[in-house]
C-alpha positions in Angstrom: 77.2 102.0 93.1 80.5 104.0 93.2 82.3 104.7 89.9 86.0 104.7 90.3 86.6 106.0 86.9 85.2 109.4 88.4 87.4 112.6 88.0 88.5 113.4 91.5 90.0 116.2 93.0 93.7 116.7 94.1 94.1 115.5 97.2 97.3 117.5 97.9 100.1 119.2 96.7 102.0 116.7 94.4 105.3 115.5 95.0 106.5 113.3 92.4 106.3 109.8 91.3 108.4 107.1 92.4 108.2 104.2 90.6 104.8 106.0 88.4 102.6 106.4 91.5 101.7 109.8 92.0 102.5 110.7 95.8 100.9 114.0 97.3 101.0 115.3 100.8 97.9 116.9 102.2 97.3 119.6 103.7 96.6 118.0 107.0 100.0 116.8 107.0 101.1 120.5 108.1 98.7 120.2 111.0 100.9 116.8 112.1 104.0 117.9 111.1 103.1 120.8 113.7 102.0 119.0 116.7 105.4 116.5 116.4 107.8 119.5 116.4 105.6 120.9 119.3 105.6 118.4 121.5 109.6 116.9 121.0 111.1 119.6 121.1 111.3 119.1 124.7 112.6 115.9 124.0 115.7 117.0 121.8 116.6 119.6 124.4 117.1 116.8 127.1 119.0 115.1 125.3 121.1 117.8 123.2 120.8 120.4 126.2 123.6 122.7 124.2 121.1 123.6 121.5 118.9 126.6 121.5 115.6 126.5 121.8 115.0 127.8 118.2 117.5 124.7 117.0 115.5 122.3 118.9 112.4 123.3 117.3 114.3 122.9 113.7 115.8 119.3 114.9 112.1 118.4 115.9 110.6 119.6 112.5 113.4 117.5 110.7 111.9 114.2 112.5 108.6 114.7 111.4 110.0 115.2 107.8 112.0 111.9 108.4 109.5 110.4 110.1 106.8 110.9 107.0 109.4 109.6 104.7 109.4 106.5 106.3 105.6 106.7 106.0 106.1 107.2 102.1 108.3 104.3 102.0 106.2 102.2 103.8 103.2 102.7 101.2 105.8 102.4 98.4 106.6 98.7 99.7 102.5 98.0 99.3 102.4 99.5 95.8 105.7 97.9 94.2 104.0 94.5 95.2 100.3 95.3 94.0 102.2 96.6 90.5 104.2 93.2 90.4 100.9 91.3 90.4 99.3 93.3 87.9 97.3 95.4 90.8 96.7 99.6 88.9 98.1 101.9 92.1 96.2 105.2 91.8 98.1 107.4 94.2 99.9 107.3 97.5 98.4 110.3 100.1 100.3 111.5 103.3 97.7 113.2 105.4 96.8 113.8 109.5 97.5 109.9 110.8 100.0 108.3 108.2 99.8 107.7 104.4 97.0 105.8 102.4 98.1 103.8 99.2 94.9 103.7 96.7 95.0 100.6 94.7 92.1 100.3 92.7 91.5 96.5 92.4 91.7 93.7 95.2 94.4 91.2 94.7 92.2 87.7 93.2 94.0 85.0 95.6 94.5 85.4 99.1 98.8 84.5 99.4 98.5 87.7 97.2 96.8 89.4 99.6 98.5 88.2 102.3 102.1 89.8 100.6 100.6 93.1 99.3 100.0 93.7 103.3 103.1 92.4 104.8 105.1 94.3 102.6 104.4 97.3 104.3 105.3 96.2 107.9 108.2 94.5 107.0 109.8 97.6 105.4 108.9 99.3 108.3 110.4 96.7 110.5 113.6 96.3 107.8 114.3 100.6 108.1 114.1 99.5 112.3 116.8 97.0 111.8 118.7 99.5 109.6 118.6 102.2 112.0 119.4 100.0 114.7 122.6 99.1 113.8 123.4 102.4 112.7 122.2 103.9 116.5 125.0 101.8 117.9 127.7 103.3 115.9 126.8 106.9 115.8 127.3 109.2 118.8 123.9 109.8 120.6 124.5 113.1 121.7 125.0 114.4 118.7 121.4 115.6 116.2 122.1 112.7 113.5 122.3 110.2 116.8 118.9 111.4 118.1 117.6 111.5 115.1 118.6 108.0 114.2 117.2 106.6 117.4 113.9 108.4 117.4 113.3 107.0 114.1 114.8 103.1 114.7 112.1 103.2 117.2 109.4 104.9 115.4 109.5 102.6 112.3 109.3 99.5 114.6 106.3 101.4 116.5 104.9 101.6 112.9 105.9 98.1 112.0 104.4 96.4 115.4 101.0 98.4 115.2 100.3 98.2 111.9 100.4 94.2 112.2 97.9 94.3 115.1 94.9 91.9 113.6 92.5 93.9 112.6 91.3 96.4 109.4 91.9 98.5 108.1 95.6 98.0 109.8 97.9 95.9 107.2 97.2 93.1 110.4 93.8 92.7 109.3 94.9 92.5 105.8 97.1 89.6 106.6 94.2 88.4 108.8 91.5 88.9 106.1 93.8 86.5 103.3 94.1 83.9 106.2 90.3 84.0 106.4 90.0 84.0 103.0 91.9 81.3 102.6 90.9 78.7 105.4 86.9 79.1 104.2 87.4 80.1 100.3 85.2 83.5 101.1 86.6 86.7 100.6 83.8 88.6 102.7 84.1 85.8 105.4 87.6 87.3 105.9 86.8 91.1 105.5 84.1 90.7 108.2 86.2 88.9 110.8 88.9 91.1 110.0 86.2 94.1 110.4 85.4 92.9 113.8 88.9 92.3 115.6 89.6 96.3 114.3 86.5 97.2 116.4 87.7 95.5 119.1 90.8 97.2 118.9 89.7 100.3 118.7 87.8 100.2 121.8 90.8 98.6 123.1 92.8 101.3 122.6 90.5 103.5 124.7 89.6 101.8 127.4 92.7 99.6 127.9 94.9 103.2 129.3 91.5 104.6 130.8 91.1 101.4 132.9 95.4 101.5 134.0 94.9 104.8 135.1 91.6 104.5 137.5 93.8 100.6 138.3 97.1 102.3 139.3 95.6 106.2 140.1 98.1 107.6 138.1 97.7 110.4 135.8 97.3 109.8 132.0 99.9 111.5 129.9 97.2 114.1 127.8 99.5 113.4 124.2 99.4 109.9 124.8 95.4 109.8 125.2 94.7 112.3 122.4 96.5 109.3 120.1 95.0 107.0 121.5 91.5 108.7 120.6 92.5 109.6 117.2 94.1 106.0 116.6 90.9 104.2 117.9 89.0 107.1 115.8 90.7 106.3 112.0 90.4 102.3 113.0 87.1 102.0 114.0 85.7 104.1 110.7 87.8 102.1 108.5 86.7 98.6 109.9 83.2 100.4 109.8 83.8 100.9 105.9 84.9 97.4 105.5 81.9 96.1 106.8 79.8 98.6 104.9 81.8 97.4 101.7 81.0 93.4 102.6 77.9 93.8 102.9 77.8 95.6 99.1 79.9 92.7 97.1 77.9 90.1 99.0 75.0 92.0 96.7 76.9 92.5 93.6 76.1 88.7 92.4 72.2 89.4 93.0 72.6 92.5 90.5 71.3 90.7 87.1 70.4 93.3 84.0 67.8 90.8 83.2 65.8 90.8 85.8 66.8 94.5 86.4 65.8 95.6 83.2 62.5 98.0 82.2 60.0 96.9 79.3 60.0 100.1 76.7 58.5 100.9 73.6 60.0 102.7 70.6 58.9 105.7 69.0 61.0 108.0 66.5 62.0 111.1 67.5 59.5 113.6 66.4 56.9 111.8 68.2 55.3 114.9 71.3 56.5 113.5 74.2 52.8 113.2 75.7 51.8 110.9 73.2 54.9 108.8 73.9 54.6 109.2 77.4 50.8 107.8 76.6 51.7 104.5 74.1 54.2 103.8 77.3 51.9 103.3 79.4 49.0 101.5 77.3 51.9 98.9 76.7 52.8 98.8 80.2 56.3 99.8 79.5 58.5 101.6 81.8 60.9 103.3 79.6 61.1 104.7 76.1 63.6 103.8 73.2 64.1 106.7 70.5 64.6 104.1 67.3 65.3 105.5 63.3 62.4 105.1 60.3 64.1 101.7 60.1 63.3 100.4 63.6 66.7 100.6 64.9 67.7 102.5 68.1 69.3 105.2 68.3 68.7 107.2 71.8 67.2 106.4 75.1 64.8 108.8 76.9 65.9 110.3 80.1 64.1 110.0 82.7 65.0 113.1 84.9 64.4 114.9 81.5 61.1 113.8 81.3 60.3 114.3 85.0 61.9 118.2 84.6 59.5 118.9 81.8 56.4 120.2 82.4 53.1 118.0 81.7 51.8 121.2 80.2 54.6 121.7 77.7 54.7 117.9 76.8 52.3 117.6 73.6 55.0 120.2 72.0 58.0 118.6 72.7 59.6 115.9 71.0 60.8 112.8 72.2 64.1 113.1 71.0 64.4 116.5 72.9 64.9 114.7 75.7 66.6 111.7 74.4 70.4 110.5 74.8 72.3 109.2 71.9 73.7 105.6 72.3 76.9 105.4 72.2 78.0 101.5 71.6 79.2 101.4 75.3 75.5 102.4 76.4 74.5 99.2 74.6 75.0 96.0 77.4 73.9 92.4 76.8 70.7 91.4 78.8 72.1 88.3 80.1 75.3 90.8 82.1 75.2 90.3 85.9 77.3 90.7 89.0 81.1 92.2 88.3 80.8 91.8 84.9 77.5 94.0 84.6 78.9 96.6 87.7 82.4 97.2 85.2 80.2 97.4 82.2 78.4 100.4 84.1 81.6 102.3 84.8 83.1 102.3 81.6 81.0 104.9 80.6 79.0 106.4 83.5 75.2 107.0 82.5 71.6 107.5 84.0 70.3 104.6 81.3 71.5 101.9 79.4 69.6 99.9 76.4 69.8 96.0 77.0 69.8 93.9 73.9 69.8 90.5 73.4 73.1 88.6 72.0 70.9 88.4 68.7 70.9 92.2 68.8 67.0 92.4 69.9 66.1 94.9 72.2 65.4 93.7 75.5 64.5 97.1 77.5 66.5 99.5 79.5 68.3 99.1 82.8 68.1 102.3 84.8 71.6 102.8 87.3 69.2 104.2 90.1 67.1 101.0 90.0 70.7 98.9 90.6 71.9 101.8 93.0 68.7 100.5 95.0 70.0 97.5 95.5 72.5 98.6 97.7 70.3 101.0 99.7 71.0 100.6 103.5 74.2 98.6 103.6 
């Protein structure tokens, strides 16, 4: 079980934040940024021939900047939609092949789905248009003309691929919500979405391997690198998809009742060894640290226990190796599914104490025995 809650590191160096979304640019970005001034800089000195070499090389760099703005502004169309329906927007990352927006919940119907990907496209498609019209007015042989038309063309290369049909494209987003919608199953959708951005990314291989051995004619080496690091990012990401089906298809199964651990209760100053002893005469599984009154107040930890000694046991307490509950470590026996998985995150923890709505204690539920139940997907 992932916890999204989790303090993560900086993914970048942080730009600002349009609209409240933190944007950063990663370091990888410099690696891209590199490899498009390298290899079109040929391409502005054919068609600006009076520039130096040095110029052409500065042109080149100003493309990729442009080019990763209209990356940024791509994402940014995703996020203003997931905010308008309530969706929390992390962060927006440029890295090596493009930007990533991180929205931390799934939209709940799948028209909302369907809009949060489009968005993305269509702004890509829209900055197109724009640049367009604006390449037919502007000279072409001058650096704003080449720029213009390098990037008319680039958005609408953006626009067009990320439509294709399959995840974790914005495509396979639209195609995931139409799933979702014709058979009412989320996960129905993500799979077949999944699949058709497998096929893709073998596509993407084989499709200019096999029109080079058709026609004999040499493969441009830039072109198949792309192609390699395109079919690359698309087949791990449908990989992931899959991977994440195959978890919320378990999530309903996870039940704290049937998840949860008889214990016993001692108090505190009870040797550790002798607790460890009454456990296992009762047939208990876990240990509750509970007050002179009966009440609990601390749950044993387990990889405490198990890092003690058996030698040093007898002279060390039970509440030595004890954590307080907090009131978020206390969850209601009958939580399952979502609600129990959210429960979890608030407040990340080896053990939790399970209690009855009356307030009885109904045992502990241990996050490494629900983490097993999504060993091997």
């Amino acid at each position: 079980m992932s916890n999204d809650r989790r303090q993560q590191r900086s993914p970048g160096l942080r730009m600002g934040r349009p609209f409240g979304i933190p944007v950063y640019v990663s370091p990888t970005w410099l690696i891209v940024a590199a490899f498009i001034t390298y290899t079109f800089q040929p391409a502005v000195l054919s068609f600006l021939p009076w520039l130096s070499s040095a110029s052409a090389y500065a042109v080149a760099f100003v493309f990729a900047v442009f080019l990763y703005l209209s990356v940024l502004l791509h994402e940014l169309a995703h996020c203003v939609v997931a905010l308008r329906y309530g969706l929390p927007v992390r962060r927006i990352t440029l890295y090596l092949l493009g930007g990533v927006s991180e929205i931390e919940r799934e939209p709940d119907r799948p028209g909302r789905e369907f809009l949060v990907a489009f968005a993305g496209p269509l702004l890509s498609l829209g900055l197109a248009a724009v640049g367009y019209v604006l390449y037919r007015v502007v000279p072409p042989d001058t650096i704003i003309g080449v720029l213009i038309q390098q990037l008319w063309l680039s958005n609408l290369i953006v626009g067009i691929f990320n439509l294709l049909p399959g995840l974790p494209l914005d495509g396979g987003r639209m195609l995931r919500a139409g799933v979702w919608k014709a058979t009412r199953n989320p996960g129905a959708g993500t799979v077949a979405a999944a699949w058709v951005g497998r096929v893709l990314a073998v596509a993407l291989v084989v499709v200019p391997v096999a029109l080079t051995m058709i026609t004999g004619q040499g493969q441009d080496l830039t072109f198949l690198l792309w192609s390699v690091l395109l079919a690359s990012f698309i087949w791990m990401g449908a990989s992931q998809a899959l991977r994440s089906a195959r978890v919320r298809a378990r999530i309903p199964q996870v039940q704290a009742r049937a998840l949860g651990r008889p214990a016993i209760a001692v108090t505190a100053d009870v040797p550790l060894a002798e607790a460890l002893r009454r456990a296992r005469e009762a047939g208990a599984r876990a240990i509750v640290v509970a007050d002179h009154e009966g009440r609990p107040v601390a749950i044993v930890n387990e990889a405490a226990v198990g890092a003690t000694p058996e030698h040093r046991r007898p002279w060390i307490s039970t509440g030595a190796v004890a954590r307080s509950l907090e009131p978020s470590l206390v969850l209601a026996a009958d939580l399952e599914g979502e609600s129990l998985i959210d429960a979890m995150r608030e407040t990340p923890a080896a053990e939790y104490l399970l209690v009855e709505r009356g307030g009885e204690v109904y045992g502990v539920l241990v996050t490494a025995d629900v983490n097993r139940m999504f060993t091997g997907v």
